[in-house]
C-alpha positions, 0 to 999 in steps of 0.5 A: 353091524358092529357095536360103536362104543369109542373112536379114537383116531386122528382127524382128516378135515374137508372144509367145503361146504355142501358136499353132496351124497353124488361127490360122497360116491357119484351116480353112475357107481350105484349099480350096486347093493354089495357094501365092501369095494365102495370106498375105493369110489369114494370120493371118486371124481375130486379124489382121483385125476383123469388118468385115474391116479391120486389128485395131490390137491385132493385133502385126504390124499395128503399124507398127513390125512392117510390113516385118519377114521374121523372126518371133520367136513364143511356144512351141510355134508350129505346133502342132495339125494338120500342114497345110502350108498354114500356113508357105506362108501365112506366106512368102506374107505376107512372114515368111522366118523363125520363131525359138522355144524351141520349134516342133512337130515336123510344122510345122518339117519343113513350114516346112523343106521349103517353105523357111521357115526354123524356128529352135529356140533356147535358152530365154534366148536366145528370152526376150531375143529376146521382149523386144526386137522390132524388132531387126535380125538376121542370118541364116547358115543354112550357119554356123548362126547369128544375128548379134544388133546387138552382134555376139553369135551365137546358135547354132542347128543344123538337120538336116543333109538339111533344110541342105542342102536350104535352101542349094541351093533344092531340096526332097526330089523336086528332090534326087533330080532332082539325082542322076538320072544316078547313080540310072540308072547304079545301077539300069542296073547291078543289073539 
C-alpha cells in the first residue's frame, strides 16, 4: 500500500443512497483474490448497457465525471455484504476517495485498510457537496481536512490506528513488520 498524504482532484457525485457493495462490484465477479482488473467491473451492471457498451445515463460515464479520484456518494454507500472487493474495484477504477454523510461501518474499515480513503462528513456539508459536482478539493488526511475552492475547510476525523496507518502506507500486518525488533526483544525477554 502506498503512503496517503494529500488528494487533490475533481469531484464525480453519485447522489443515490444506499448503494451496496454488490452494485460496487457485483457478485457473480468475486471468483477472484487478484486486485488490478477490478475496476473494469466496477460498477458493472448500472455502468455499462447489455451490449456491454457505456450506459449515457450512468454519472460517472458522463464526460465531466471521467477523470475525477473523489467520489461524493449518496448515504449510506457500502452497504450490504462486507466483500473487500468492493473498495479494490473502486481504487482499481481510479476513485482515491468516497465522502458521505454516512458510510457502512464493514465497507469503511475495508476502504481504510486498502487505502481508500472513506470520508464521513456532517449532513450540510455532504448536501452542498451533492449539489456541486465537478468541483476541485483538496485532501489532508494528517490535518483531517478538505479544502473546498473558496478556501472553506471541512473537517473530518479518521480513527487514529487507521491514520496512521494511511500516512505510512502500511496496512495492519505491515505495522507489525514495522515493529518486529521490538516484538522479538519482548518476547526474548518474557521467556
Amino acid at each position: 500500500m502506498r503512503p496517503v498524504t494529500h488528494l487533490h482532484s475533481r469531484t464525480a457525485v453519485l447522489a443515490d443512497e444506499n448503494i451496496d457493495t454488490d452494485r460496487i462490484i457485483p457478485a457473480r465477479f468475486l471468483t477472484t483474490t487478484e486486485r488490478s482488473g477490478l475496476g473494469t467491473l466496477c460498477f458493472h451492471d448500472w455502468r455499462y448497457l447489455a451490449d456491454g457498451s457505456d450506459n449515457p445515463a450512468f454519472p460517472l460515464n458522463k464526460p465531466e465525471a471521467l477523470g475525477s479520484s473523489i467520489l461524493v456518494a449518496g448515504r449510506n454507500f457500502g452497504c450490504g455484504s462486507s466483500r473487500e472487493h468492493a473498495p479494490w474495484a473502486l481504487l482499481d477504477y481510479g476513485i482515491e476517495a468516497v465522502i458521505c454523510s454516512e458510510i457502512a461501518d464493514i465497507f469503511r474499515n475495508n476502504a481504510l485498510t486498502n487505502g481508500l480513503l472513506a470520508l464521513v462528513i456532517d449532513e450540510a456539508e455532504h448536501r452542498w457537496l451533492l449539489a456541486h459536482p465537478g468541483i476541485e478539493l483538496a485532501i489532508d488526511v494528517r490535518e483531517q481536512t478538505i479544502e473546498l475552492p473558496d478556501g472553506g475547510r471541512i473537517r473530518f476525523t479518521l480513527e487514529p490506528f487507521a491514520r496512521h496507518c494511511l500516512l505510512h502506507g502500511v496496512d495492519a500486518f505491515g505495522y507489525l513488520l514495522q515493529h518486529a525488533g521490538a516484538i522479538a526483544r519482548y518476547e526474548e525477554q518474557a521467556a
